[in-house]
N, C-alpha and C positions, 0 to 999 in steps of 0.2 A: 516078274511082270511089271511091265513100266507103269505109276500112275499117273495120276494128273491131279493139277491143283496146286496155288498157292505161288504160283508163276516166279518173277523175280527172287523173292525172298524165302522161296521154298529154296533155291538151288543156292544160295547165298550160306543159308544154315542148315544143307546138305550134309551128309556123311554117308558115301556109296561104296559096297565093296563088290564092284565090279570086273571085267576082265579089261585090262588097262594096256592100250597101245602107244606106243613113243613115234612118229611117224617120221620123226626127225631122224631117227639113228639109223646108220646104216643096217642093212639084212641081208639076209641071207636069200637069192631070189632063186625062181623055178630053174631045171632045166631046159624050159623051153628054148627052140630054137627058130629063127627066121623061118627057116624052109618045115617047119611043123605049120606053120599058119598060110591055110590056103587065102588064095590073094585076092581078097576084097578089091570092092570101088569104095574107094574116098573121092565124095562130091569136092571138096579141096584141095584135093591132092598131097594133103598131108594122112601122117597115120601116125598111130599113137607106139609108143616105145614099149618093145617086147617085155622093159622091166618095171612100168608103170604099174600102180598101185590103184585099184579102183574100191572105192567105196557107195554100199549101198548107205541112202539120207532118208529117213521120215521126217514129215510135216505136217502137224497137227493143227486139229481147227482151236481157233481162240479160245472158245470157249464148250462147247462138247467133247470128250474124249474118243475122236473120233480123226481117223486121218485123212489129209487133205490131198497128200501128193506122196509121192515117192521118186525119188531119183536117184540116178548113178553120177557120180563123180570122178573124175581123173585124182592123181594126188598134183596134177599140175594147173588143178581148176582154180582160178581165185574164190575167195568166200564173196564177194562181191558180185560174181559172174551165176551163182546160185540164187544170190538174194534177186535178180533179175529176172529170174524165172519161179519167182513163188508168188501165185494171184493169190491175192486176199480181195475181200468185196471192200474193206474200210480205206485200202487205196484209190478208190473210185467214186464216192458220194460224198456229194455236195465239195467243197474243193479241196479233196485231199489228195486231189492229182499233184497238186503245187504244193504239197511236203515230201521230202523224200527222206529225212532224215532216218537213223534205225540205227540197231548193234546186232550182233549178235555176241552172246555171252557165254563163255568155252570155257570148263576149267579157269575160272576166279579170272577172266581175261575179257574185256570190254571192247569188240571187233566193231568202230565205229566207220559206218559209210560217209565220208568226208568228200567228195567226191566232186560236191557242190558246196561252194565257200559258205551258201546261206545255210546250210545244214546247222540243226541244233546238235548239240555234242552232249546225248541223252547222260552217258556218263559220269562227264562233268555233275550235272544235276545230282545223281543219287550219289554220286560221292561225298558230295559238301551236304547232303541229309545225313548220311550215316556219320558222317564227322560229328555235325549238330549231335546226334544222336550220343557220341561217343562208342561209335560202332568200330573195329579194329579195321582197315581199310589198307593196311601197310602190305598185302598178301594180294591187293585188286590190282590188276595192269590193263592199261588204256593201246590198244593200237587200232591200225587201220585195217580196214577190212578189205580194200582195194589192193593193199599191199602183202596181201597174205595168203598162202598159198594152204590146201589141203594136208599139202605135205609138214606144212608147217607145224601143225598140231599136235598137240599129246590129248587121248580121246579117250574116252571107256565104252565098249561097245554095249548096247545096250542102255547106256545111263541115259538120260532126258537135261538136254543142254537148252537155250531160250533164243527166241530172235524177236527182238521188240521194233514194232516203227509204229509210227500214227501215233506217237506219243505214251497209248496203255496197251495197244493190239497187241497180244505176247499168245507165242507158240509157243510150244513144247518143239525140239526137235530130236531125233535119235538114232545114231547110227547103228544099222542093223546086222552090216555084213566088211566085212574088208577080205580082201584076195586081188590075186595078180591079173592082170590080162591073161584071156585066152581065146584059142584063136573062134570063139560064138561071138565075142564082144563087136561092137560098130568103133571100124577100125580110125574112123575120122575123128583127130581129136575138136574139130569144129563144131559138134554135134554136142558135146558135153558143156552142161548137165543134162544127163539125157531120163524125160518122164519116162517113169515105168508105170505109175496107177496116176491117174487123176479122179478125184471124187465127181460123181455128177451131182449137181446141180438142180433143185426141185424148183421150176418155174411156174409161177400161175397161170390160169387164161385170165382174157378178159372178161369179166363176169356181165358184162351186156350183150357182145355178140358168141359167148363161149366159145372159138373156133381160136384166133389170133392169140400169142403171149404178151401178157401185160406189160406195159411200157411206163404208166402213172398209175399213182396210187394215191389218193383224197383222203383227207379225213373234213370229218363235218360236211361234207358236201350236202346239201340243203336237200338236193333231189333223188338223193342215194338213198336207200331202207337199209343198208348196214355200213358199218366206217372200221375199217377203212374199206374201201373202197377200189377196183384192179380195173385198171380197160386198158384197152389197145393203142394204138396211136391215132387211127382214126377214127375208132368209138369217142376220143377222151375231145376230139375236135371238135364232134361231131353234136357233143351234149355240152359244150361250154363257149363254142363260138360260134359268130355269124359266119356266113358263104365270106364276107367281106374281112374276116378273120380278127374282126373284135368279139373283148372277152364278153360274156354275158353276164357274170355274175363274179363276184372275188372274195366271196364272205365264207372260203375254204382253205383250208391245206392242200397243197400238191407237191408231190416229190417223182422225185424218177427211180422205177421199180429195174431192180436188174435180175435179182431170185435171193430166195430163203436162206 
């Protein structure tokens, strides 16, 4: 049973004895056949190859032991092309739309999204602490995450690997499943990484006209009986500005609510 906790430096002073996959090395593949697979539409008109390797991916929340997402993977999907499809809320508040930096961190290997030149090279960073530190680092390898393929990888199925961005955001993630295409799978390889679970999301109301989801959220609000505080978008108008749409009062917090 996978747990949780201790993020980076748990899996750094890891010792796992798991079932352990080489993705690189050739194998031995099904006998399936072209004509065994009845013939799909691909909205692309491509389709994925009858000897393609697919992998089930868990994502986990930051910080509960709890999962976020699940997806399927080609072994011809880039690691880049996954980290594109994994929502976290710390990508979204206040401006951390304008960071996109991140790694993910695979068997002692540092998968850096470089993608964007301004990207910080999270890496770089704990390498030269654990140096400081006098920590052994000669076993840590740096590549691209853009430039690396599924297939690329040597994995433990089950073991709990990391994907760090926002600077401390750190997931748990874990592959669950590996096996070959068959002909159930969604045959467009366009489609991959493709959601199998996504967590739902507990939204507020607004707690003035309780009907509407909360858009802002106050603290100190002068007029409010509890803080923080949830309204709508035009509840949150409605009690802090004129028809003329000046503010009335600013001796509060406000932020933008998106959910828990």
């Amino acid at each position: 049973m996978t747990s949780f906790g201790g993020g980076l430096q748990s899996l750094l002073e890891g010792d796992y004895n798991l079932l352990h996959v080489d993705l690189t090395q050739p194998r031995a593949f099904t006998n399936y056949r072209e004509e065994d697979f009845p013939k799909q539409i691909s909205q692309s008109g491509e389709f994925i190859s009858l000897k393609e390797v697919i992998l089930q991916v868990s994502i986990y929340h930051p910080i509960r032991p709890r999962k976020t997402f699940e997806f399927l993977v080609l072994g011809s999907t880039k690691l880049s092309e996954l980290r594109d499809k994994i929502y976290c809320l710390s990508d979204h508040v206040l401006d951390a739309s304008q960071r996109k930096s991140g790694f993910f961190f695979i068997n002692n290997t540092f998968y850096n999204d470089t993608r964007i030149p301004e990207n910080y090279i999270y890496s770089k960073f704990i390498l030269d602490w654990l140096n400081e530190k006098n920590r052994a680092t000669h076993q840590l390898k740096e590549k691209k995450m853009e430039d690396t393929y599924f297939r690329d990888l040597k994995i433990s199925l089950g073991e709990k690997y990391l994907y760090c961005h926002q600077g401390s955001c750190e997931h748990f993630i874990v592959f669950e499943q590996l096996r070959m295409v068959n002909e159930r799978d969604e045959p467009d390889p366009k489609k991959y990484p493709l959601i199998l679970f996504q967590m739902k999301h507990r939204r507020r109301k607004c707690r003035v006209c309780e009907i509407y989801p909360a858009k802002y959220v106050t603290l100190g609000d002068q007029y409010c009986d509890e803080t923080p505080f949830f309204y709508c978008d035009e509840c949150y108008k409605g009690f802090h500005y004129t028809k003329g749409g000046i503010l009335l009062y600013s001796n509060y917090q406000v932020f933008q609510y998106y959910h828990e």
